[in-house]
Structures are given as structure tokens and as C-alpha cells.
C-alpha positions in Angstrom: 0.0 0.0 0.0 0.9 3.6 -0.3 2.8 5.3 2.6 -0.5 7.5 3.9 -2.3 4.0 4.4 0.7 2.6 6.4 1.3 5.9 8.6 -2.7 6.3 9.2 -2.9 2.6 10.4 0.2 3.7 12.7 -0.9 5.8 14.3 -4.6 4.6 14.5 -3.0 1.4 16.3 -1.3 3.8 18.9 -4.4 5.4 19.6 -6.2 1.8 20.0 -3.9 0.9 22.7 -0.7 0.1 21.8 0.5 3.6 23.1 0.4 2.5 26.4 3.1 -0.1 25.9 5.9 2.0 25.5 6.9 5.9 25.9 6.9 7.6 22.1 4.3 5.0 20.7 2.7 6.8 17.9 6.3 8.2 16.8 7.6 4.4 16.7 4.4 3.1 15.2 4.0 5.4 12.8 8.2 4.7 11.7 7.3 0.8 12.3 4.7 0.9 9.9 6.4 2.0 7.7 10.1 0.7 7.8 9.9 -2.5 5.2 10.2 0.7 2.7 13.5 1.5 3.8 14.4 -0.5 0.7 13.7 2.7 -1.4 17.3 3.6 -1.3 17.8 1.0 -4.0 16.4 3.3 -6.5 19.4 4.9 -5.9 21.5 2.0 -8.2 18.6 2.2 -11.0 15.1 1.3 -11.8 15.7 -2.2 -12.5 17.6 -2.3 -9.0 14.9 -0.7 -7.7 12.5 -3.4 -9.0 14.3 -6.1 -7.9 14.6 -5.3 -4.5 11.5 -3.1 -3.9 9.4 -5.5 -1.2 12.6 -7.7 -1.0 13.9 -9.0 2.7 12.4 -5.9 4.1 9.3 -7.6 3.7 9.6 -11.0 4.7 8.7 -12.6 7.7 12.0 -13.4 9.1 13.6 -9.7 9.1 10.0 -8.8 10.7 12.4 -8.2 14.1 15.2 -6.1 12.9 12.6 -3.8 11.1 10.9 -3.9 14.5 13.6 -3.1 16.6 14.9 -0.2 13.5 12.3 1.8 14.6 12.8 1.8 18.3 16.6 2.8 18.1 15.7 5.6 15.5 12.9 7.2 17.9 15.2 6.7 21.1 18.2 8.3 19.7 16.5 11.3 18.0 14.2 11.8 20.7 16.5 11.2 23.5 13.4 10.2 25.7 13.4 6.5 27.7 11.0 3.7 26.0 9.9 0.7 27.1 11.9 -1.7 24.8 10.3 -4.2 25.3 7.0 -3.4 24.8 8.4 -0.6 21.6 9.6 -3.5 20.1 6.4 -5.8 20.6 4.0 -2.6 19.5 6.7 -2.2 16.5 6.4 -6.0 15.1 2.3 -5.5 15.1 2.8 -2.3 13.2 5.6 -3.7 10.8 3.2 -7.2 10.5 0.3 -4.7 9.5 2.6 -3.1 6.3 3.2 -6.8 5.1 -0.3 -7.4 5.3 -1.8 -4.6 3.9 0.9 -5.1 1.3 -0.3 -8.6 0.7 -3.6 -7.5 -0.1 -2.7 -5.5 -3.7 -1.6 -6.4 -7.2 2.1 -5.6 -6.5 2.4 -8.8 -4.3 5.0 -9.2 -1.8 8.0 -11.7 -1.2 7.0 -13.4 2.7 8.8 -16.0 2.2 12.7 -15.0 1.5 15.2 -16.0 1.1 13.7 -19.7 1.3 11.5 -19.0 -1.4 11.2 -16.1 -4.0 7.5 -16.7 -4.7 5.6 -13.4 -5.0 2.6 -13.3 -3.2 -0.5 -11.2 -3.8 -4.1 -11.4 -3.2 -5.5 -8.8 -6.0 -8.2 -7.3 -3.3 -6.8 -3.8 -3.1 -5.1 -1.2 -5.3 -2.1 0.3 -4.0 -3.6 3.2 -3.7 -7.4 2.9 -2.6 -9.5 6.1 -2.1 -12.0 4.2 0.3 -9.4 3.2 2.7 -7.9 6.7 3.0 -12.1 8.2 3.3 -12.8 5.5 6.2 -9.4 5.9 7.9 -9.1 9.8 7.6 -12.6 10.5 9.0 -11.7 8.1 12.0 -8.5 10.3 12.7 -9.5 13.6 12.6 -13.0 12.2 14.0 -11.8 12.8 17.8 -10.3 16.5 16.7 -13.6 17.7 15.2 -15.5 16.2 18.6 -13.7 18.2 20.5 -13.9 21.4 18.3 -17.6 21.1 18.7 -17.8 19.7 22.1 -19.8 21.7 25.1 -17.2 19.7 27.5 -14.1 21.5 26.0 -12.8 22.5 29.6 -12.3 19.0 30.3 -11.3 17.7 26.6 -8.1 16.1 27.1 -9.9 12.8 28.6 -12.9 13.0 26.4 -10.3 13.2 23.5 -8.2 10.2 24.5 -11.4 8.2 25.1 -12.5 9.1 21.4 -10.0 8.6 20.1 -9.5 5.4 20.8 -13.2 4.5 20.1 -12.5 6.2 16.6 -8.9 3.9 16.5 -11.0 0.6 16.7 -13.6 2.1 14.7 -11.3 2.8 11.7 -9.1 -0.8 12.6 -12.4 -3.1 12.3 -13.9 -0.8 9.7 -10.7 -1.8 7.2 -11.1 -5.2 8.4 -14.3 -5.5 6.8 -13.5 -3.2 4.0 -10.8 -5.9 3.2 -13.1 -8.9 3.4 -15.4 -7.4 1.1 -12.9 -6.9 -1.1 -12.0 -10.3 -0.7 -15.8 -11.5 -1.2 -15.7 -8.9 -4.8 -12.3 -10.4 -6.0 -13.9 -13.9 -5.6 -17.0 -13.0 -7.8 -14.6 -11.3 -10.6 -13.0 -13.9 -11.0 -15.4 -16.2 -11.1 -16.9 -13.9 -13.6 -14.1 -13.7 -15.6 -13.6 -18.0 -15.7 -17.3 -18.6 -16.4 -16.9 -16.7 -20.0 -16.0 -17.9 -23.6 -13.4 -15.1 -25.1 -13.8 -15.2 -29.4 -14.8 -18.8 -28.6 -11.7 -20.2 -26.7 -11.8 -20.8 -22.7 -9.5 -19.0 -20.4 -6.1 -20.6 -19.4 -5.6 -18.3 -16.7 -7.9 -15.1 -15.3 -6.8 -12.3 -13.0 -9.2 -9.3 -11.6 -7.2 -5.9 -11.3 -8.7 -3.9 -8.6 -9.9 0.0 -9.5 -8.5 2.4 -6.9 -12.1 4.3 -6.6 -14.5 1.8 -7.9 -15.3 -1.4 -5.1 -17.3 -2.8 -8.2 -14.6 -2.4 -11.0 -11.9 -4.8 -11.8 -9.7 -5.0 -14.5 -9.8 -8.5 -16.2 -6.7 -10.2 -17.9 -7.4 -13.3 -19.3 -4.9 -15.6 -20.9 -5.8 -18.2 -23.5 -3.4 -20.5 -25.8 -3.3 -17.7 -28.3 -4.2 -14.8 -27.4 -4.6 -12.4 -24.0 -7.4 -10.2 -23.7 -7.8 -7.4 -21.4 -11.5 -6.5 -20.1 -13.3 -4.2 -17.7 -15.5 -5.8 -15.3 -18.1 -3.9 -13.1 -20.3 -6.4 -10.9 -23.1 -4.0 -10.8 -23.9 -4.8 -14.1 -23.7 -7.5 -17.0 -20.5 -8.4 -18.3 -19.6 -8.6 -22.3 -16.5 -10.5 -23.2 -16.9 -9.4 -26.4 -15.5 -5.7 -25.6 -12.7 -7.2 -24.4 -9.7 -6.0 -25.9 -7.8 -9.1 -27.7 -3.7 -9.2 -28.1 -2.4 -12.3 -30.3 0.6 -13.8 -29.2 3.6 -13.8 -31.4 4.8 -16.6 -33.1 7.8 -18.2 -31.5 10.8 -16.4 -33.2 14.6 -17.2 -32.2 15.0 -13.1 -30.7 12.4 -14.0 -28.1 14.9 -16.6 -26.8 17.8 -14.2 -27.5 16.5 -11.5 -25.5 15.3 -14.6 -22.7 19.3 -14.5 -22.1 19.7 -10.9 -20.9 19.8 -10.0 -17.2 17.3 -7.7 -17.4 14.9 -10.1 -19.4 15.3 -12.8 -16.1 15.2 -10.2 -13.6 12.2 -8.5 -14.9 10.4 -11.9 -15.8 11.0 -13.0 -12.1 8.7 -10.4 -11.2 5.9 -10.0 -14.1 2.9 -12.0 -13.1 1.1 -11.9 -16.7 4.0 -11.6 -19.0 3.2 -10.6 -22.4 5.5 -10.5 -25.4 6.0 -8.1 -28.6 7.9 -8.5 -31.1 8.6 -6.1 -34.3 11.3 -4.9 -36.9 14.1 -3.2 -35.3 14.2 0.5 -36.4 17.7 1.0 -38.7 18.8 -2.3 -38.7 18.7 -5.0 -41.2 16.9 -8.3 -40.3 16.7 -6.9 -36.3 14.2 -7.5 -33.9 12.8 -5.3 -31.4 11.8 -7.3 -28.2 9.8 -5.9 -25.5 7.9 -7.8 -22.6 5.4 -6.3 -19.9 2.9 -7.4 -17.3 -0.3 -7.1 -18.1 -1.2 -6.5 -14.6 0.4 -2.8 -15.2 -0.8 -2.0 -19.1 -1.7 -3.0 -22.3 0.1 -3.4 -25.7 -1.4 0.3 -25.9 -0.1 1.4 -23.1 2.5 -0.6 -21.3 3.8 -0.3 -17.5 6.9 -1.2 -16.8 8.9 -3.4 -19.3 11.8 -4.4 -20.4 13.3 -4.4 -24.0 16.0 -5.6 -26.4 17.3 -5.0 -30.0 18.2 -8.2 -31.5 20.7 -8.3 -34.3 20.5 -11.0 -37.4 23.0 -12.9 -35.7 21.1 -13.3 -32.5 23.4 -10.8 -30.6 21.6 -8.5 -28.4 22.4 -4.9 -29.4 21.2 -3.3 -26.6 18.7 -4.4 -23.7 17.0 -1.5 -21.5 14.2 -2.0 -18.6 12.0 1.3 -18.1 8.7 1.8 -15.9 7.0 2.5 -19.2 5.4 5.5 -20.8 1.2 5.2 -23.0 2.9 4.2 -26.7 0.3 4.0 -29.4 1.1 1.5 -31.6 
């Protein structure tokens, strides 16, 4: 998820309770929540670095600890105030266990299970960004604050405001708890929607539903058949027509799609796509080249691709040049 979500659901576990564990809660919770990200100073070697070790060890279950305890040391030294460590560090895993799960939840996916396994895992309930989570979290944050602009009691408002605010904490906690199992309950029916439908006649290998970052009722279909993948919008509150779905052939196997298999980038790139699909075209002035370029469906279209990676192929099968970008809309 975005860094808003992780810092609101910080803090709102602070206010539910956790800040009586330790000195500094809502500081460390709010850092704790947010610490598997540290691994943004990878962009610093490059975008493919970056993509390679974006949700990396910092989000697996076994450095869960040391991402628990980074938090703690940060807020003690800075602050220069006592904590409780152990119950910082306790408070600090439930926050840095909420990140991976609210992680879990999106299209991106997320690596638990490293370094025993490199298996991305992703449930496809939630966008990275999703407008209704920020809504129902926001209003149960500055809930308390607006209570006590308003309130008659203002002489005595620092109780009444703790007390709210921890009502409004658990509020907003159970109210994304829900939120995320009907998301979970919506996923199940896309993509049930998606597998129960003929596309130009053929049945669907594989299916995945995209979620919309406004829309609870939209998805964004990809389904995968022998020869072709087509990409289709799905909304549940009304009837779905495969046949608006947009339809990519697959290229015919050519020797510069194995060729370009070869290059780093290619194998580091492919180890993350999900929904990999091909393209393959004349290189522009070069004689009997090949242009090779592979993205994830889960991110754009042939029309408009995400991220991808790419690589000019020569006659002699020698890649040219190989190049991995986050993508920028290409008509084609």
C-alpha cells in the first residue's frame, strides 16, 4: 500500500492501545509501519535495482524483528526520551506485520517468504492506492479532533479526547477489516466472472481481476488463452460482455524471443511480471533486427505498457542493446 495507508494505520493502532506499551508510541508506530520501505534507497543504483529489491527481505517474515527493533533505536536516539523496549519492540512488530499485510492485499504482491523462497505473493483485493481506505481511515482520525472542536465539555477535553480517540482507533481498525473482506468477497466473484466466459470462442487458461482504486465494483480483467490475452473491464453492478474485451495475439515463436530470454534484465524483470506478455517487431535501422519488448499485463496494455523491459536483437542473434523502463502510453 501507499505510505498514507501505512502511517494512518500507525498511528490509529497507537491510539487503540498500543501507546500504552511503551513511551513515544505513535512516533515508533507510525516509523514501524512504515520501515519494510526503507528498501527505497535501492532506487538509488537504478530502476531495475529498484524493481528487484522493492518488497525484498524488508518484507519477509523473518527480518520482521530487525525492522521492528529499526524503529525503536531511530525514535530513542533522535528523541532522547526512555522507552519501554520491550513493549516498543512488541508494539513495533504488530505495526511492521500490518505493512506486510496490507501489502499482501494489492496487485504488487510481496515476497514473505525470502530467502527460502522467491515466490511473489499477492491477493488482487486492493489497489495500492485505494481512495475508500484513505475516506474511512481519515474520517476516523480527525473524528476525535472535530469532537472536540464542537464539544460543550471543552474545559475537560483532554480525557474525552483520548477516550474518542480510541473508540474512533478501533472504529477505523475493524472498519478496514471489513472493508478488506469485502474486497476479498468482490475479488472472488470477478474472477469467477471472468472464468465462467468464452473469449472469441476459446476458454480462459488463466484469469486475474485488477482492482480499480475508486471503484469497489470495478476490476480490471486479464485473461490468458493459448493464443491470445485479452484485457477487459469488469463492473459487478452490471452484466459483463467478453466481447468488448480487448484481444492481443501472441507472437509466433521467433529465435529473438529466446535471445532476449538471455539478458539479465529479461530474467530479472520476468521473475517479477505476473502476466508476462510479449512483442515482437522490426528493429528500427537495422537490417533483419528485432525489437523485443515484454510487460505485465497486470500494469498495461500493448497500448499502453507499464513497466517493461526491452532488447534489440541483431541477425546474428546478438543483443544490441537491452533497456528496462517503468514505461510510458505508446500508441502502436
Amino acid at each position: 500500500m501507499d505510505p498514507l495507508t501505512h502511517t494512518a494505520t500507525g498511528l490509529l493502532l497507537s491510539r487503540a492501545g498500543l501507546n500504552r506499551w511503551t513511551p513515544c508510541a505513535a512516533a515508533i508506530l507510525m516509523l514501524a509501519a512504515n520501515a519494510p520501505d526503507i528498501d527505497i534507497v535501492t532506487a538509488a543504483g537504478g530502476s531495475l535495482n529498484y524493481l528487484h529489491y522493492h518488497r525484498h527481505l524488508t518484507h519477509s517474515l523473518v527480518a520482521m524483528p530487525a525492522m521492528a527493533l529499526l524503529p525503536v533505536l531511530v525514535v530513542r536516539l533522535i528523541g532522547r526520551k526512555p522507552v519501554n523496549w520491550l513493549g516498543a519492540w512488541c508494539a513495533s512488530m504488530i505495526a511492521v506485520a500490518s505493512h506486510l499485510l496490507l501489502d499482501w492485499t494489492n496487485s504488487y504482491g510481496i515476497r514473505l517468504l525470502l530467502p527460502f523462497s522467491p515466490r511473489w505473493l499477492r491477493l488482487d483485493w486492493t489497489n495500492v492506492i485505494d481512495l475508500w481506505i484513505w475516506a474511512g481511515l481519515g474520517i476516523c482520525l480527525l473524528g476525535p479532533f472535530l469532537a472536540r472542536l464542537v464539544g460543550s465539555e471543552i474545559a475537560s477535553g483532554a480525557p474525552l479526547n483520548r477516550r474518542h480517540g480510541r473508540a474512533a482507533a478501533w472504529t477505523a481498525l475493524a472498519f478496514l477489516l471489513l472493508y478488506e473482506g469485502g474486497r476479498a468477497t468482490s475479488h472472488a466473484r470477478a474472477a469467477a466472472t471472468l472464468d465462467s466466459r468464452l473469449y472469441r470462442q476459446s476458454s480462459p487458461l488463466r484469469t486475474s481481476a485488477i482492482p480499480d482504486a475508486a471503484n469497489p465494483f470495478r476490476w480490471r480483467g486479464v485473461v490468458e488463452t493459448a493464443d491470445f490475452d485479452a484485457v477487459a473491464d469488469l463492473n459487478l453492478a452490471s452484466e459483463f460482455d467478453p466481447s468488448r474485451a480487448a484481444v492481443f495475439i501472441k507472437p509466433e515463436p521467433d529465435p529473438a524471443l529466446d535471445t532476449a530470454r538471455q539478458s539479465e534484465i529479461f530474467r530479472q524483470f520476468l521473475a517479477f511480471a505476473e502476466i508476462p506478455f510479449w512483442r515482437i517487431s522490426p528493429a528500427p535501422d537495422m537490417d533483419g533486427g528485432k525489437l523485443v519488448e515484454v510487460f505485465d499485463l497486470r500494469f498495461g496494455t500493448p497500448l499502453a505498457p507499464g513497466p517493461m523491459a526491452s532488447a534489440t536483437v541483431d541477425a546474428r542473434q546478438h543483443i544490441v542493446h537491452a533497456n528496462f523502463q517503468w514505461g510510458l502510453p505508446r500508441p502502436r
